[in-house]
N, C-alpha and C positions, 0 to 999 in steps of 0.2 A: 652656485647662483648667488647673485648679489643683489640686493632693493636697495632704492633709493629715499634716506628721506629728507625732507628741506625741511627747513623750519628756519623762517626770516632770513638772513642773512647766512645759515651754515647748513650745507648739506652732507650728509655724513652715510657712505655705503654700507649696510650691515649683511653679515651673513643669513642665509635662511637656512642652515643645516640643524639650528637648536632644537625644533620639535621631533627630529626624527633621530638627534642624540638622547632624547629624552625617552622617546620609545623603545629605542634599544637597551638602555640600562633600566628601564622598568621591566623588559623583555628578559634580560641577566639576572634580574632579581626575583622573577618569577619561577624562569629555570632553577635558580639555585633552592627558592621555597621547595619545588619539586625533587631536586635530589635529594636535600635532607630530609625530607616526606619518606623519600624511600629507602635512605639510609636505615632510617630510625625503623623504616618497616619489617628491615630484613632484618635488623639488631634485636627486637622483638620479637621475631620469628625464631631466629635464633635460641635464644633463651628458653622460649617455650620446649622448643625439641630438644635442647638439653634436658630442662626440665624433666619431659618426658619420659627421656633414657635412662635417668638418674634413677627414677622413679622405678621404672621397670626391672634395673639391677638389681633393686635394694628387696622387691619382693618375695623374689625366690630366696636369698640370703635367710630374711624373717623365718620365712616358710622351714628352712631347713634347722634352723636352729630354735625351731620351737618343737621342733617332729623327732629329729635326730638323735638320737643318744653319742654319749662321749664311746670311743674300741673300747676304752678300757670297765665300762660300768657293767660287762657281765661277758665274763667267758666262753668262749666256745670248747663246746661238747667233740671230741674228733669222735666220737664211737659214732653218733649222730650224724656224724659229715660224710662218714666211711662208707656205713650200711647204707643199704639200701632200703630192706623194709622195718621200720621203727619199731620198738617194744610198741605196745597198744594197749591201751588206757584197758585200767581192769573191766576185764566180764562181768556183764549181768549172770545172773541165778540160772538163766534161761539159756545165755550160750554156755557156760559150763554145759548143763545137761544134756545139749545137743553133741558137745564132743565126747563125754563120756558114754553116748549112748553109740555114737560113729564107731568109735574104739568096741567097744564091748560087742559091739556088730560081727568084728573080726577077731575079735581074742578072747570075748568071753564076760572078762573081767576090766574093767578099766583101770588096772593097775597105776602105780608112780611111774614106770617104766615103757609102759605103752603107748601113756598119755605127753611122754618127752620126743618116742618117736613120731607121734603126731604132730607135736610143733614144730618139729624140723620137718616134717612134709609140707605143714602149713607154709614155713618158712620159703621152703623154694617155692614152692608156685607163687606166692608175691611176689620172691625176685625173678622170676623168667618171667612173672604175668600168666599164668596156664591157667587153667580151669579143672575141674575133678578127670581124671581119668586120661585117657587118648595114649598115643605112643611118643609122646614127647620127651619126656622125663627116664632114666635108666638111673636103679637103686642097689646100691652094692653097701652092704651093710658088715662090714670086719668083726666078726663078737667072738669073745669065748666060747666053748660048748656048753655055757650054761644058764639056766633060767635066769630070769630078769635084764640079761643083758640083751640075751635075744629076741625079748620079747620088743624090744625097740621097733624090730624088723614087722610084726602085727600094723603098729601104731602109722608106720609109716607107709602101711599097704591102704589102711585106712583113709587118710588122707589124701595119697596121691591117686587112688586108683591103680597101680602095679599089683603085683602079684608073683610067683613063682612058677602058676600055670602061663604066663603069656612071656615068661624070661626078660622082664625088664626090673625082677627083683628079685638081688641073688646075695644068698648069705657064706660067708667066709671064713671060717674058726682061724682063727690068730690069737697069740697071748693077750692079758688084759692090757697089756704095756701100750700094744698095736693096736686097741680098739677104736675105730672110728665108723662114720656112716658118710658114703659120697654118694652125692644125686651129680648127675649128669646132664645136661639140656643135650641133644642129640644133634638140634641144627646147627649149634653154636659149638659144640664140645667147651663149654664152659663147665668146671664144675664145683661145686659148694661141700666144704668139708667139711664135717660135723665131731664133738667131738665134746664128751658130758663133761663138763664144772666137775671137779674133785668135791670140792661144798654141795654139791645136787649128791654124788654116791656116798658120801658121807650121813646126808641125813634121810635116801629114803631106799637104799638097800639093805634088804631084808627086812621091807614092812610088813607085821602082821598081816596074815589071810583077812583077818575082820577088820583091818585097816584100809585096805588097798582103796577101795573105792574114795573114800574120804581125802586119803594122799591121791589120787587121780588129781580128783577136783581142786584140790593146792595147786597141783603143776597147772593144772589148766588155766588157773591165775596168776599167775609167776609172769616175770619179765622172760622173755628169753636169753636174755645176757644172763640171769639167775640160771637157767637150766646147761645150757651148750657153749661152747664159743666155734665163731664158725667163719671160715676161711674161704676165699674164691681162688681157684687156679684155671687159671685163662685156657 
């Protein structure tokens, strides 16, 4: 569209498109305020959730290297990793007496020798998990025919609950060479092989009569690695 304007002597047609090129590039310019509004918003959003991930990596890292120790700052024990049931922090006054009194129940005397096969009764029912007594457990105890060795077989009636009268503890003269003690688990046929430290018969075979009680109460404090070493066969 074209208007007309006169003015004295010279008329001159102008366009009339100007106001509404006018609105359209103030309309472009608005647009683009708008895009960069939301450029900027998403470059800002942006940021922050890096921020945030960075953030969150970095916590557990902290975490682990303030908590952590270096492999190498303390060894591992394989006897530890093997066994099953651990040596066990020394006895009070109070559990001694009660094993020397379990023992003497059965043998009379709570000898050195009695009180070793009690911790290997002890010994299996920790690792099967059992309880005193039941028909779980089968004890075959290998000795020489003679005292102190066999009194192992007492020690280990004591503890487990077996016996000779119900046949799930039977003893077997073999040389000292061949001397051992197997418990048996019955569901499993697992069985645990026992078998006395030369340093245990070295220092408490042939304790005096007026000793024994005293050496009981040693071994009942003793690690078990000090008295036996003891083997699993599947």
């Amino acid at each position: 569209m074209w208007t007309l304007i006169s003015s004295g002597f010279l008329s001159i047609e102008m366009p009339r498109q100007r106001p509404t090129l006018l609105l359209q590039t103030r309309k472009k310019d608005k647009d683009m305020r708008t895009l960069l509004l939301g450029v900027l918003a998403v470059l800002l959003f942006c940021g922050l959730l890096q921020r945030g991930l960075f953030a969150h990596q970095k916590t557990p890292t902290t975490h682990r290297s303030a908590t952590s120790r270096p492999a190498t700052s303390r060894p591992v024990n394989s006897s530890s990793a093997t066994s099953k049931p651990t040596s066990r922090p020394q006895r009070t006054r109070q559990q001694v007496n009660i094993i020397l009194k379990q023992v003497a129940a059965i043998h009379g005397a709570p000898g050195p020798f009695a009180v070793a096969g009690y911790r290997m009764g002890m010994y299996a029912k920790r690792h099967f998990g059992l309880a005193y007594g039941g028909w779980h457990l089968l004890v075959s105890h290998y000795t020489p025919p003679k005292v102190q060795y066999s009194c192992l077989a007492d020690g280990l009636q004591a503890a487990t609950g077996t016996s000779p009268g119900k046949m799930n503890l039977r003893m077997h003269f073999v040389k000292l060479a061949h001397m051992r003690t197997v418990i048996t688990h019955r569901k499993s046929g697992v069985s645990l092989i026992f078998r006395l430290r030369q340093d245990f018969l070295k220092t408490y075979l042939n304790t005096p009569r007026k000793d024994l009680k005293r050496a009981g109460g040693l071994v009942a404090r003793l690690p078990y690695t000090n008295i036996f070493d003891v083997h699993v066969r599947p």
